[in-house]
C-alpha positions in Angstrom: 0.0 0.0 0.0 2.8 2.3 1.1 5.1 1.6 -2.3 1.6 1.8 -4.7 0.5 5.3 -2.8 4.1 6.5 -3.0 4.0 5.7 -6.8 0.7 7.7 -7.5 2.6 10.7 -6.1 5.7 10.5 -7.8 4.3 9.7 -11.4 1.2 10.0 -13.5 -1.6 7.6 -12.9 -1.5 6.5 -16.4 2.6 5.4 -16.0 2.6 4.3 -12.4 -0.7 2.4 -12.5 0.0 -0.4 -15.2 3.8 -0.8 -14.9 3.0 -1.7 -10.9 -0.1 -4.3 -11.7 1.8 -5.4 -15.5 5.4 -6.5 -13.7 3.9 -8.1 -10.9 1.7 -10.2 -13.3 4.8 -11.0 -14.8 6.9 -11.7 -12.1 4.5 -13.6 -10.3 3.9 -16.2 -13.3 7.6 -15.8 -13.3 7.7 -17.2 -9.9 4.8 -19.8 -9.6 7.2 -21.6 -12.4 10.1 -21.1 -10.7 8.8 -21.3 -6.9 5.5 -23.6 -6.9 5.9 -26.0 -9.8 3.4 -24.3 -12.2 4.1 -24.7 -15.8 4.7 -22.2 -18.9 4.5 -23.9 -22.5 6.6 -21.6 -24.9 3.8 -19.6 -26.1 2.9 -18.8 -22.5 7.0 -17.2 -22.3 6.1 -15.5 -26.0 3.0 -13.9 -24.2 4.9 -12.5 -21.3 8.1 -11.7 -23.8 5.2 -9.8 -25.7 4.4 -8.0 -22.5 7.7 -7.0 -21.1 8.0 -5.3 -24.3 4.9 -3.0 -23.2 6.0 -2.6 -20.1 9.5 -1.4 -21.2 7.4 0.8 -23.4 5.9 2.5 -20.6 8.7 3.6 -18.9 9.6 5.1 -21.9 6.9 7.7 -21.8 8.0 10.1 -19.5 8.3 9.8 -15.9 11.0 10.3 -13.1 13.5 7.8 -11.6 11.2 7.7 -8.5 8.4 7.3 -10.2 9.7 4.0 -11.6 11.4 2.9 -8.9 8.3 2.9 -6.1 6.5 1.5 -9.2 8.6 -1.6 -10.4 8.8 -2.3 -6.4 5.1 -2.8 -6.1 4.7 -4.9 -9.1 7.5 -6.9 -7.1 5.2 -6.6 -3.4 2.6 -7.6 -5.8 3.9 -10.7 -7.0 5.1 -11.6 -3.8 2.1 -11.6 -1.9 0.3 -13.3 -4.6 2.8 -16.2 -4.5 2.6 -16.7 -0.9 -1.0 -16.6 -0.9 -1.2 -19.0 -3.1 0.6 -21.4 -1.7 -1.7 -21.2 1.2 -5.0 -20.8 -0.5 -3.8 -24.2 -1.9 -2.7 -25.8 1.0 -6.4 -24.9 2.7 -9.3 -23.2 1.5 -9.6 -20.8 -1.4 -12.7 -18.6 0.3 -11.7 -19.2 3.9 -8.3 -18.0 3.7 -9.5 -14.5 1.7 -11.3 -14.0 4.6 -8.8 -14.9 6.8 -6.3 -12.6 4.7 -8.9 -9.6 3.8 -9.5 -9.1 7.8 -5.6 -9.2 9.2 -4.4 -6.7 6.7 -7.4 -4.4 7.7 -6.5 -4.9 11.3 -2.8 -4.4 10.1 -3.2 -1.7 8.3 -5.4 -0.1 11.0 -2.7 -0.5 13.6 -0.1 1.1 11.5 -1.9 4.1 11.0 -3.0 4.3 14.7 0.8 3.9 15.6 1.8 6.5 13.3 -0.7 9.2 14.6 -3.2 9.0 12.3 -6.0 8.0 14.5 -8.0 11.5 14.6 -7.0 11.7 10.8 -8.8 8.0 10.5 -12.1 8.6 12.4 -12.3 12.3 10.4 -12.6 9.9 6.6 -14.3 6.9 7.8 -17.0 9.5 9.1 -17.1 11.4 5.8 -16.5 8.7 3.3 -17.5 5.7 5.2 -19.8 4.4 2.3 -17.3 4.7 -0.1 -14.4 3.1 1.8 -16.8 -0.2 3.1 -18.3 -0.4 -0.7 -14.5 -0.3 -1.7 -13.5 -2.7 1.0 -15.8 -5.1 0.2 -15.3 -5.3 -3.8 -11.7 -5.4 -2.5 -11.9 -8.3 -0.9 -14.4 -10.2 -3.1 -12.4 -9.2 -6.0 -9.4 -11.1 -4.4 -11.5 -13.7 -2.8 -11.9 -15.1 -6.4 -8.5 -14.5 -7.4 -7.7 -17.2 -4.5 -10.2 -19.7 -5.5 -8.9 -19.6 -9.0 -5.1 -20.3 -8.4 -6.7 -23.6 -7.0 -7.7 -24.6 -10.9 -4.6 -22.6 -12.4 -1.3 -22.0 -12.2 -0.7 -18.9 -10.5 0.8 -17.2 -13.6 -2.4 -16.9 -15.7 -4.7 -16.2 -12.9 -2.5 -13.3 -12.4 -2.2 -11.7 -15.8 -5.8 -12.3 -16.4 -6.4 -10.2 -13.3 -4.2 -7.4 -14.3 -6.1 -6.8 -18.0 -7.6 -3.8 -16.1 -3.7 -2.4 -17.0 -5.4 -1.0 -20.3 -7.6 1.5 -18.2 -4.9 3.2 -16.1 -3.6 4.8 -19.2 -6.9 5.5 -20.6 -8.0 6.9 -17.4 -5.5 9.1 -16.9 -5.8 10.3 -20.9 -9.2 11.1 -20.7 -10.0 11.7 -16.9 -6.8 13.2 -15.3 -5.8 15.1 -18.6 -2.2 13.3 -18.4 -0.2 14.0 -20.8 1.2 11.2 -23.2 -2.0 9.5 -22.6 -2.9 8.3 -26.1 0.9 6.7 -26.4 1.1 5.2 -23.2 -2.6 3.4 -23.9 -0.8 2.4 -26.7 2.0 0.5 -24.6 -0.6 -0.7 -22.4 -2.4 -2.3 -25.3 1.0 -4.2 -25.7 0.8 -5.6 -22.7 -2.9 -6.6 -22.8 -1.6 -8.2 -26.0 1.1 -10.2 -24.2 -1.7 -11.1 -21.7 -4.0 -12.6 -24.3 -1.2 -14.5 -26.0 -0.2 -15.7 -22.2 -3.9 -17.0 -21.6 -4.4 -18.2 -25.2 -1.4 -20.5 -24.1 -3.6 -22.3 -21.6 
């Protein structure tokens, strides 16, 4: 959370937002061969070649060093906790452990910011926004609830890439929404990597 926020603030939505969810697609599939015995056929390693490509792309299109360093290191937090949670929706249950795993990192993530101050700061947006944040929450954690039943049918690499096809809308967001500049050019790169994607899944 702290790498992803810090990336947003560096860099433009529409840079930040698909090179952190596109390299940790990649590096989780990466891993899951590597780590947890899932299998790539040679198309599958042509999709995520494909990919890369995009992704290099990207940090082409303007941006500053810090930008692309808070972003490359979430894609990396990404893939991590997707391999470790994998590995233990697989050695239990796919449902029960999101549920397990959505309600410690809100209790985590609630304790850090009470032990950084942030208490008064806290109550202040959860009684303003509180709709917003419990409507997010929950798609939250039901998005990633059926990431983890999935990886329990799948290797972990394709459940991963599939998840991250939303990479295409960061740079069409910030084009259209956020007035970015390079907008058009980087939805081109992201296509690229939606490209690799497909290939990647088509491999299945």
């Amino acid at each position: 959370m702290t790498a992803l926020t810090r990336a947003y603030h560096s860099g433009d939505f529409s840079m930040t937002y698909p090179l952190a969810r596109g390299s940790g697609a990649l590096i989780a599939a990466t891993g899951g061969a590597v780590l947890l015995g899932d299998t790539l056929p040679p198309v599958g390693v042509a999709g995520m070649l494909i990919a890369a490509v995009g992704l290099l792309a990207l940090m082409q299109l303007g941006g500053t060093r810090e930008a692309y360093a808070w972003a490359l290191a979430t894609g990396l937090l990404i893939a991590t906790y997707m391999l470790v949670d994998t590995q233990g929706s697989r050695a239990s249950n796919g449902l029960g452990y999101a549920a397990a795993q959505g309600v410690s990192v809100g209790v985590a993530l609630s304790l850090a910011g009470l032990a950084a101050g942030r208490g008064h700061a806290i109550r202040a947006a959860a009684k303003r926004s509180w709709k917003r944040y419990a409507a997010a929450g929950g798609a939250s954690v039901a998005a990633y609830g059926m990431v983890l039943v999935a990886v329990n049918h799948a290797p972990v690499g394709y459940v991963a890439v599939l998840r991250e096809t939303s990479v295409i809308l960061g740079p069409i967001g910030g084009w259209l929404f956020l007035r970015e500049g390079l907008g058009r050019h980087r939805a081109i790169a992201a296509v690229i990597v939606l490209v690799g994607i497909c290939v990647l899944i088509a491999a299945r």
